[in-house]
GULO-116728 format. One record per residue (C-alpha): x, y, z; residue in one letter. Coordinates in nm, 3 decimals, m for minus. Layout:
N
[[X; Y; Z]; 'A'] ...
END
This chain:
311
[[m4.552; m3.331; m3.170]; 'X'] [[m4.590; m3.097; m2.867]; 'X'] [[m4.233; m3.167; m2.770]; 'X'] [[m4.103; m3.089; m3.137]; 'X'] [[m4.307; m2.747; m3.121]; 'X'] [[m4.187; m2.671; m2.766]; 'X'] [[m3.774; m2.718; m2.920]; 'X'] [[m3.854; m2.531; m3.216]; 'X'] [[m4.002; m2.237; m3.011]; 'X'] [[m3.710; m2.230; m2.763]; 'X'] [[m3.467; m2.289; m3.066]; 'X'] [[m3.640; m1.910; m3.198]; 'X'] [[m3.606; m1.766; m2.871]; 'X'] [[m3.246; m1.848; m2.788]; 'X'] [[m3.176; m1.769; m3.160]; 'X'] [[m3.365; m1.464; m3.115]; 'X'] [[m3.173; m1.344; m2.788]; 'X'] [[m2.796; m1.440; m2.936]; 'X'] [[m2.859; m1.194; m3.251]; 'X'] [[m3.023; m0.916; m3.063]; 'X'] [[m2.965; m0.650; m2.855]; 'X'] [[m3.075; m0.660; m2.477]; 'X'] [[m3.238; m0.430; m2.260]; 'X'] [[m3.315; m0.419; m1.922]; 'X'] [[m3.555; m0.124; m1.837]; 'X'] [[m3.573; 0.004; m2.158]; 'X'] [[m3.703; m0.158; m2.477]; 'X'] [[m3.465; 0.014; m2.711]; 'X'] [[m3.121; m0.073; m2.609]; 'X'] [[m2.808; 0.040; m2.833]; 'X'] [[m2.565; m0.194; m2.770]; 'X'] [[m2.519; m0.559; m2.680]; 'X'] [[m2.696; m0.566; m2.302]; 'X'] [[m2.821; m0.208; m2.150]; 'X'] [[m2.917; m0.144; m1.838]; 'X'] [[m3.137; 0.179; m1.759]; 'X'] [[m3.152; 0.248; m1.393]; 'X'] [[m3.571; 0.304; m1.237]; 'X'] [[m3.612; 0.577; m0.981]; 'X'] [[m3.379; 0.600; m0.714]; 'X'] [[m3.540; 0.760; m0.491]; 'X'] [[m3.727; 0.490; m0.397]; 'X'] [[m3.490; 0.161; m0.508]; 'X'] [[m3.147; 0.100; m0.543]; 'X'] [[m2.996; 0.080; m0.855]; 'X'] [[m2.692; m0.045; m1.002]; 'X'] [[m2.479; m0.316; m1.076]; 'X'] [[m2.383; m0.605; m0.850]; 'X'] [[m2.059; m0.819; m0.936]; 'X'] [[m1.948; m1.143; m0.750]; 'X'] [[m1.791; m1.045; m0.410]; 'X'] [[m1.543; m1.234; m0.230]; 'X'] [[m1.249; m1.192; m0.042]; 'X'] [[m0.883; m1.091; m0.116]; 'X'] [[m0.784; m1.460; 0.001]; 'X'] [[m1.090; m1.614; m0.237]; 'X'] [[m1.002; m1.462; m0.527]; 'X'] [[m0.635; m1.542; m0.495]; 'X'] [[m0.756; m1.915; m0.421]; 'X'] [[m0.974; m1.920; m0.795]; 'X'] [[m0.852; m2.158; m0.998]; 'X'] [[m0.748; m1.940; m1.331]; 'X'] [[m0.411; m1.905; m1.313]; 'X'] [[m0.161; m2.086; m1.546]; 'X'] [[0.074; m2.173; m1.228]; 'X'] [[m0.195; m2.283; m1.074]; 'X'] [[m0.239; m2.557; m1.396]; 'X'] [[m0.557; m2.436; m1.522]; 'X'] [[m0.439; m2.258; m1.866]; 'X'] [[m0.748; m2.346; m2.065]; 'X'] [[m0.953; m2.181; m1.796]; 'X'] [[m0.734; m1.894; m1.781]; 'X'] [[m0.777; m1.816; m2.131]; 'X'] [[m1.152; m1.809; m2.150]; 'X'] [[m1.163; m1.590; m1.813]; 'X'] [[m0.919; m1.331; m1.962]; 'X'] [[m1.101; m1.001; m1.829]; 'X'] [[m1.305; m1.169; m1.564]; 'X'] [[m1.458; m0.924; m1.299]; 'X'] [[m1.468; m0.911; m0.942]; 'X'] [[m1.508; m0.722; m0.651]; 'X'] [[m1.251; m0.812; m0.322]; 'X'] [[m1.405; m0.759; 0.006]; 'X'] [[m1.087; m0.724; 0.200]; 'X'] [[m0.699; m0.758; 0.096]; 'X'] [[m0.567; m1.106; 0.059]; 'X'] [[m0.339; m1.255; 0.371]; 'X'] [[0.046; m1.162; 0.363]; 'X'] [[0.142; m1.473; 0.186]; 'X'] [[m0.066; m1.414; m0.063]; 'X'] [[0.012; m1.059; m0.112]; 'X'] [[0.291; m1.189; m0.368]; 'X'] [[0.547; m0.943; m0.487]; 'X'] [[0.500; m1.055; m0.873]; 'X'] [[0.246; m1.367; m0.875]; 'X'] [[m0.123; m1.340; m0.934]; 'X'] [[m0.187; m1.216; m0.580]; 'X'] [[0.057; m0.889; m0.642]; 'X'] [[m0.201; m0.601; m0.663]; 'X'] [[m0.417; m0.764; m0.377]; 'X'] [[m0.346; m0.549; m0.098]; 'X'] [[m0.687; m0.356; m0.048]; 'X'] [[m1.075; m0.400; m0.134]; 'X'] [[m1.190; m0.311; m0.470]; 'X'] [[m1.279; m0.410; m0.819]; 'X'] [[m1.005; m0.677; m0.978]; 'X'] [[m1.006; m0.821; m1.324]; 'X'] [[m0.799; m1.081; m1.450]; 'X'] [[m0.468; m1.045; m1.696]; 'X'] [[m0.461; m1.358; m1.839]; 'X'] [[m0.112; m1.232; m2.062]; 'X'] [[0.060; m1.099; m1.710]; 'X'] [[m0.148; m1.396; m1.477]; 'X'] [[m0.239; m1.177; m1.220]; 'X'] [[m0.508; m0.961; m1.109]; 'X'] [[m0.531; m0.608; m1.209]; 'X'] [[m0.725; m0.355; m1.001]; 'X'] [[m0.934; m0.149; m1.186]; 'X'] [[m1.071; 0.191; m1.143]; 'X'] [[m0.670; 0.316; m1.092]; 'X'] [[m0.760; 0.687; m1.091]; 'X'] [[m0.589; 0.849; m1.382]; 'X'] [[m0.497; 1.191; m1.220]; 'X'] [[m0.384; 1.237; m0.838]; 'X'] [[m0.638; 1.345; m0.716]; 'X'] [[m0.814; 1.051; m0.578]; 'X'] [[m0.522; 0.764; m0.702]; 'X'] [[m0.269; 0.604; m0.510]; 'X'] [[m0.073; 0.923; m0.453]; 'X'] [[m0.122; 1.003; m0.033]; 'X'] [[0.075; 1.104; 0.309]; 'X'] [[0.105; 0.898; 0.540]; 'X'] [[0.213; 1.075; 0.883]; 'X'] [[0.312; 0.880; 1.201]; 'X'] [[0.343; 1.112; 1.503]; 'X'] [[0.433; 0.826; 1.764]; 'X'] [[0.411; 0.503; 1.856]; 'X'] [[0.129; 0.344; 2.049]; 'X'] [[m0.035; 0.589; 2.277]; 'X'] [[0.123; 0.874; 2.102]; 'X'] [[0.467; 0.762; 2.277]; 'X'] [[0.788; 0.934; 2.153]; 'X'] [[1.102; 0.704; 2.195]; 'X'] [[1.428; 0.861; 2.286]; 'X'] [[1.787; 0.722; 2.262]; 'X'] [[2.110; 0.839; 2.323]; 'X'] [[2.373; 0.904; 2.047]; 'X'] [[2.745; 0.801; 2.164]; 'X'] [[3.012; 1.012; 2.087]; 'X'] [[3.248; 0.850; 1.811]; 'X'] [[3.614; 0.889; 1.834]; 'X'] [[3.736; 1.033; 1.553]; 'X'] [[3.394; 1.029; 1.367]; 'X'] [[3.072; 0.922; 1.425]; 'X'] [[2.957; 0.686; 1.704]; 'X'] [[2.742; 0.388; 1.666]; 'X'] [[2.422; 0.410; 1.518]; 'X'] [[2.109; 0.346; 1.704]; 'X'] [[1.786; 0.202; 1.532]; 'X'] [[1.471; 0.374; 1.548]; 'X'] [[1.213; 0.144; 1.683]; 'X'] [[0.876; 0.200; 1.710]; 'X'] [[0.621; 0.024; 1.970]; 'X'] [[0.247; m0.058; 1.780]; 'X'] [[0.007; 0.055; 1.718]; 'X'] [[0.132; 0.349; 1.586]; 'X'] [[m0.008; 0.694; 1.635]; 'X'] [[m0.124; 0.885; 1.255]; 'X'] [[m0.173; 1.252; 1.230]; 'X'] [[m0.555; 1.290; 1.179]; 'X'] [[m0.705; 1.275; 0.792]; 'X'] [[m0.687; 1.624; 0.732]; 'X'] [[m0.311; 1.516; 0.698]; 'X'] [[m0.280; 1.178; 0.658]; 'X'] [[m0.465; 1.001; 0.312]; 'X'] [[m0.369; 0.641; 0.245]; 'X'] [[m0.246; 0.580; m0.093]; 'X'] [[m0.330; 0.161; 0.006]; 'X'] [[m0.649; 0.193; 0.120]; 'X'] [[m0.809; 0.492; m0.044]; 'X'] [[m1.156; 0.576; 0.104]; 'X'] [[m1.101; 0.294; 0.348]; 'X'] [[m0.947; 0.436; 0.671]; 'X'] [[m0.937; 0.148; 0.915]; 'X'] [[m0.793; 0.197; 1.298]; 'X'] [[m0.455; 0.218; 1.361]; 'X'] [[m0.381; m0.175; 1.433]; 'X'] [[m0.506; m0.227; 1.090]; 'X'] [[m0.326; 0.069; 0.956]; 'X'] [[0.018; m0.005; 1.107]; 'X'] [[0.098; m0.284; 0.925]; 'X'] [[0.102; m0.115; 0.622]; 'X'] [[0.362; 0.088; 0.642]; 'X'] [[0.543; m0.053; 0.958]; 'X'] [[0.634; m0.414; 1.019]; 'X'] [[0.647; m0.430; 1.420]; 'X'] [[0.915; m0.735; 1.390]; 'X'] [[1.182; m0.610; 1.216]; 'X'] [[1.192; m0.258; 1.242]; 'X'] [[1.100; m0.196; 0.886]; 'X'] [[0.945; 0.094; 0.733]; 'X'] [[0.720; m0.012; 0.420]; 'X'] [[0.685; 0.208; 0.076]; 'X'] [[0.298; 0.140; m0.129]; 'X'] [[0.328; m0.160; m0.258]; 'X'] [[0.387; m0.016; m0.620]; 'X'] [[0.639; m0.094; m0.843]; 'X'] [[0.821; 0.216; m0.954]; 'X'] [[0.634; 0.426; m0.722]; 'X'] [[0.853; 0.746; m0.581]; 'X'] [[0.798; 0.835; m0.202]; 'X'] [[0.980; 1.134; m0.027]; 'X'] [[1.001; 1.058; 0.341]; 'X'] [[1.085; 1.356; 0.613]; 'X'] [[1.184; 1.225; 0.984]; 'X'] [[1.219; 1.507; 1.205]; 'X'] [[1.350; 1.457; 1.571]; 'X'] [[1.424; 1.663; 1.858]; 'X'] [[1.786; 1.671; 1.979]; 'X'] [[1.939; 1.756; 2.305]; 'X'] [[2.344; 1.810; 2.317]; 'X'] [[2.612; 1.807; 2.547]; 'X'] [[2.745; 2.143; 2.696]; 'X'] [[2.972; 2.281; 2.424]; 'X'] [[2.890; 2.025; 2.167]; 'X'] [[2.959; 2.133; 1.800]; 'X'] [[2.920; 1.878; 1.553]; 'X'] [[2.655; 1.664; 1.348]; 'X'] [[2.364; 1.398; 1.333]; 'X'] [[2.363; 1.146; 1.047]; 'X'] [[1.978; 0.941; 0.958]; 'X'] [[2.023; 0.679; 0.777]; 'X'] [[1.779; 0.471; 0.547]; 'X'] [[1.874; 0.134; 0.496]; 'X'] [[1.713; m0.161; 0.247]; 'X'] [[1.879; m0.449; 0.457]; 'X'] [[1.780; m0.711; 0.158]; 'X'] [[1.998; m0.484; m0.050]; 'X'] [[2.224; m0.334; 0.124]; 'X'] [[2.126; 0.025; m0.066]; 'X'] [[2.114; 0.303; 0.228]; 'X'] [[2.053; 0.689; 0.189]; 'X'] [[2.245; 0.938; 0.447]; 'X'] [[2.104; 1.263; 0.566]; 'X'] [[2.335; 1.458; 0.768]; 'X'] [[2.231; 1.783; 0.953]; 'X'] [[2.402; 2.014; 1.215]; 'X'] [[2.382; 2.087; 1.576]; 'X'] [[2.229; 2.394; 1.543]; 'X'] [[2.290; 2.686; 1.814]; 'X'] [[2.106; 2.636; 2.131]; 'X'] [[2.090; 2.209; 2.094]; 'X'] [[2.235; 2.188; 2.446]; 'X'] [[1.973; 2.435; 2.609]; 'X'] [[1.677; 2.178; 2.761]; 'X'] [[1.440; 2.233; 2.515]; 'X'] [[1.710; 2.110; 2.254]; 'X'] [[1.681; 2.174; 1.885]; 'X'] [[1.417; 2.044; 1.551]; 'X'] [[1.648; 1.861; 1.310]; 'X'] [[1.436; 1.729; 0.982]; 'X'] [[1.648; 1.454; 0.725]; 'X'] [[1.483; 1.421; 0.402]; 'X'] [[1.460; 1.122; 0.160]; 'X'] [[1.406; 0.960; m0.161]; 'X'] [[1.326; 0.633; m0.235]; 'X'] [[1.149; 0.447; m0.581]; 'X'] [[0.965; 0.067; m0.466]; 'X'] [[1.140; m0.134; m0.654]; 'X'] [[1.188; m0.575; m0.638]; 'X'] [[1.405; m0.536; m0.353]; 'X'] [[1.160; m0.320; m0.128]; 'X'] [[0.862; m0.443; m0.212]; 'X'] [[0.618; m0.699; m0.119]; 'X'] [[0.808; m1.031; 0.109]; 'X'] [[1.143; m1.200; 0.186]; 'X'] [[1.171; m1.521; 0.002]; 'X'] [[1.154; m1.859; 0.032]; 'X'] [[0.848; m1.802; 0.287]; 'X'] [[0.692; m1.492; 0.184]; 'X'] [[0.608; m1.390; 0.538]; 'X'] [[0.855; m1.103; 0.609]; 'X'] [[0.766; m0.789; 0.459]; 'X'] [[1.059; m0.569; 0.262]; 'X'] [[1.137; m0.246; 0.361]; 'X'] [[1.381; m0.028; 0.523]; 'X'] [[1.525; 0.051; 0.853]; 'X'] [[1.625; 0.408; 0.993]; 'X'] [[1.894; 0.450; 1.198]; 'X'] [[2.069; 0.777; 1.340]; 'X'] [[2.442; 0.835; 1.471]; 'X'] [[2.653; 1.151; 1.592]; 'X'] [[2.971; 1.262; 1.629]; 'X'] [[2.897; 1.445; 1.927]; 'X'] [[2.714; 1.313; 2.233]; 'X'] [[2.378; 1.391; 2.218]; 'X'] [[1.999; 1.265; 2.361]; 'X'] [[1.753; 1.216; 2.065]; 'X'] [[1.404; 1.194; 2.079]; 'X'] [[1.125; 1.105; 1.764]; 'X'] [[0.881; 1.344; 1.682]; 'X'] [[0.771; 1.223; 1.339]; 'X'] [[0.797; 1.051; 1.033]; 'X'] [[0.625; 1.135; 0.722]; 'X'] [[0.583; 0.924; 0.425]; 'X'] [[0.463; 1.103; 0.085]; 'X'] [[0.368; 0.895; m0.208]; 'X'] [[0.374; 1.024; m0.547]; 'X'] [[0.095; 0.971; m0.828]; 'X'] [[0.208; 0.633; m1.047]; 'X'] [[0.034; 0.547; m1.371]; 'X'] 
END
């Protein structure tokens, strides 16, 4: 008899709970669960999701490719917060682990099988809009190469490499777009928008994104040297390439030589964005290169990267 009573009372309680309204810290909620925060100035309150890392969450089995669509389907919105960005591999350019590249809250899209990050600021002024400014490589070292002098046109180009860690301008100029509010040191930094291996120069990983880059070098001529000095941007997966051409100014064979800026354009798109197939290892990007048609000494100064506000 005591056992019948003690089902029937926890039948009434659970039946209670599923057609009511719950409240924690308050005893008139409005809506389905509500949660009143106690006095912080003396406890912390809030909220606390599962936490786990960028790798983890990639790793949970939800994902139709993964063979778990029944699961998928019932997690569809499922929240949680990623401690760190998943690995490169994982950082795929459009499976699940696509918008893993920083910390933050992630929810699942069980119609697009991936994870979403939410909070996406809907105005620029705290989004994934930022500048990114490198003003050397590591130890603030400037690398300088000479620019042949073609025959009848320009002379071969000459990469611009980069030794790492880079050097960033300091905050007050330079606000990652990837890792907003999370400003790590400049090994950590570096790899997201250099790849040390190949030369590459990386965009946010954003589809559609638009990002105006400035390089700006100093150049030295030759006595007498008229001519010009051609930057190049080059997606070597694609083969697409923007040229920037400037002028020897006046004065670019005194010592101190002369400031030459090339400006750019470029919108992240499949074929600059996330890694190289079949391994997934390599990161897309694109390489700069410079040529002249007058002999001339160039040295780096700086390369900018500014990303636009994407919805």
């Amino acid at each position: 008899m005591m056992r019948k009573k003690f089902i029937l009372g926890m039948s009434l309680i659970l039946f209670t709970i599923s057609h009511a309204q719950v409240g924690i810290n308050t005893t008139a909620p409005t809506t389905t669960l509500q949660i009143d925060g106690k006095d912080v100035a003396t406890k912390v309150a809030g909220l606390l999701v599962p936490r786990f890392t960028g790798d983890e969450i990639f790793n949970m089995p939800i994902s139709v490719a993964q063979g778990y669509a029944a699961a998928s389907t019932s997690n569809y919105s499922n929240l949680v917060y990623a401690t760190s960005a998943a690995s490169v591999p994982n950082q795929e350019s459009t499976g699940r682990g696509e918008f893993l590249t920083t910390s933050g809250f992630f929810y699942w899209d069980d119609p697009g099988q991936k994870w979403r990050r939410l909070f996406v600021a809907s105005s620029s002024a705290a989004g994934n809009d930022g500048v990114v400014k490198i003003i050397g490589g590591s130890g603030g070292s400037l690398p300088s190469f000479v620019l042949p002098k073609g025959g009848n046109g320009y002379g071969a180009e000459q990469p611009l490499i980069l030794s790492t860690p880079l050097t960033f301008a300091p905050p007050s100029t330079t606000s990652w777009p990837e890792m907003v509010g999370t400003v790590g040191s400049a090994a950590v930094m570096t790899p997201l928008i250099y790849d040390d291996a190949t030369g590459k120069f990386r965009e946010n990983q954003i589809l559609g994104q638009v990002h105006m880059w400035r390089l700006v070098v100093r150049v030295v001529a030759g006595a007498g040297s008229a001519g010009s000095v051609m930057a190049i941007m080059r997606n070597p997966v694609s083969l697409f390439e923007i040229n920037s051409i400037q002028s020897l100014p006046s004065g670019s064979n005194s010592p101190a030589g002369n400031i030459l800026t090339f400006l750019f354009v470029t919108i992240a798109d499949e074929a600059s964005v996330g890694y190289e197939p079949p391994a997934n290892t390599v990161p897309k990007g694109y390489n700069f290169f410079l040529k002249a048609d007058a002999a001339a000494t160039v040295e780096f100064q700086s390369l900018t990267r500014v990303s636009l506000f994407k919805d």
